[in-house]
RODO-2510 file (C-alpha; in nm, 4 decimals, decimal comma):
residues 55
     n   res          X          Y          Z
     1     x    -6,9772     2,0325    -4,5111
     2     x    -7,1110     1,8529    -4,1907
     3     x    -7,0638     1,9216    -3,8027
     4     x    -6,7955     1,6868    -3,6674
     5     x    -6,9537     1,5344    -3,3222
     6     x    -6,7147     1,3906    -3,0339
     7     x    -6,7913     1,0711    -2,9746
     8     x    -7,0376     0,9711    -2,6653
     9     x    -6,8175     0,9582    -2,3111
    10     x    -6,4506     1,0698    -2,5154
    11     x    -6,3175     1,4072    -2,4435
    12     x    -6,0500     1,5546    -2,6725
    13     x    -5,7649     1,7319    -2,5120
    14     x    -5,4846     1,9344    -2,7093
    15     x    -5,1628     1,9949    -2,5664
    16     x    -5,0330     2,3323    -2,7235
    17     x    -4,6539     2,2951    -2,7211
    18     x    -4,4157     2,2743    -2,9919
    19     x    -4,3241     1,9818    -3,1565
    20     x    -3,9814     1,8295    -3,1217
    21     x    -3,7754     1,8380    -3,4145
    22     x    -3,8064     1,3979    -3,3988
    23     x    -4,1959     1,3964    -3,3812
    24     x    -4,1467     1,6284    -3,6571
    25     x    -3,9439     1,4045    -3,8663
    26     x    -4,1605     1,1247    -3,7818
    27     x    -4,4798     1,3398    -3,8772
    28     x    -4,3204     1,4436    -4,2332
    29     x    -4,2258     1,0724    -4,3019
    30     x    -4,5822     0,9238    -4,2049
    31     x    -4,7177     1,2392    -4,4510
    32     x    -4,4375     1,0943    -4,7386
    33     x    -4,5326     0,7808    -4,7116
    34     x    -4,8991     0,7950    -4,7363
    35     x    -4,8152     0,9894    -5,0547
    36     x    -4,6187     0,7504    -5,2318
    37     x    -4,8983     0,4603    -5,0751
    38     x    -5,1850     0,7438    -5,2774
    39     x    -4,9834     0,7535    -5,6013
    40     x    -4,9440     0,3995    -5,5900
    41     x    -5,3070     0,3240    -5,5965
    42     x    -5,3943     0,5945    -5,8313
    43     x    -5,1482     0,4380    -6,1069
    44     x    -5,3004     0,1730    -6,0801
    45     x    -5,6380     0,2929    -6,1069
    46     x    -5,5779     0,4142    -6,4080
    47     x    -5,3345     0,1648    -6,5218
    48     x    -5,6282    -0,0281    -6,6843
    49     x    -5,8209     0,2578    -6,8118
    50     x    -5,5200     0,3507    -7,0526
    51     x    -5,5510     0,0293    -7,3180
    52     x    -5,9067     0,0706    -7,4040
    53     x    -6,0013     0,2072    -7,6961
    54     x    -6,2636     0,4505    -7,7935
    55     x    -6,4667     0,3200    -8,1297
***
């Protein structure tokens, strides 16, 4: 594991109130979809990898 630095002149600021129940839904369906996008590529992936034969 390695030390995340901020970058050069960039300060990070965190705003701790709750989330709305829309930037909630929008969250969950950005998380969804990069799912489906990471199954996706790990089908085919392996998609190839399932006709060879092993002599």
């Amino acid at each position: 594991m390695k030390i995340i630095r901020e970058p050069k002149d960039v300060d990070f600021t965190v705003d701790g109130r709750e989330l709305t129940p829309e930037e909630q839904q929008k969250i969950s369906a950005y998380i969804q979809y990069q799912k489906a996008i990471r199954a996706k590529n790990i089908t085919r992936l392996s998609a190839p990898n399932r006709d060879k034969r092993l002599v």
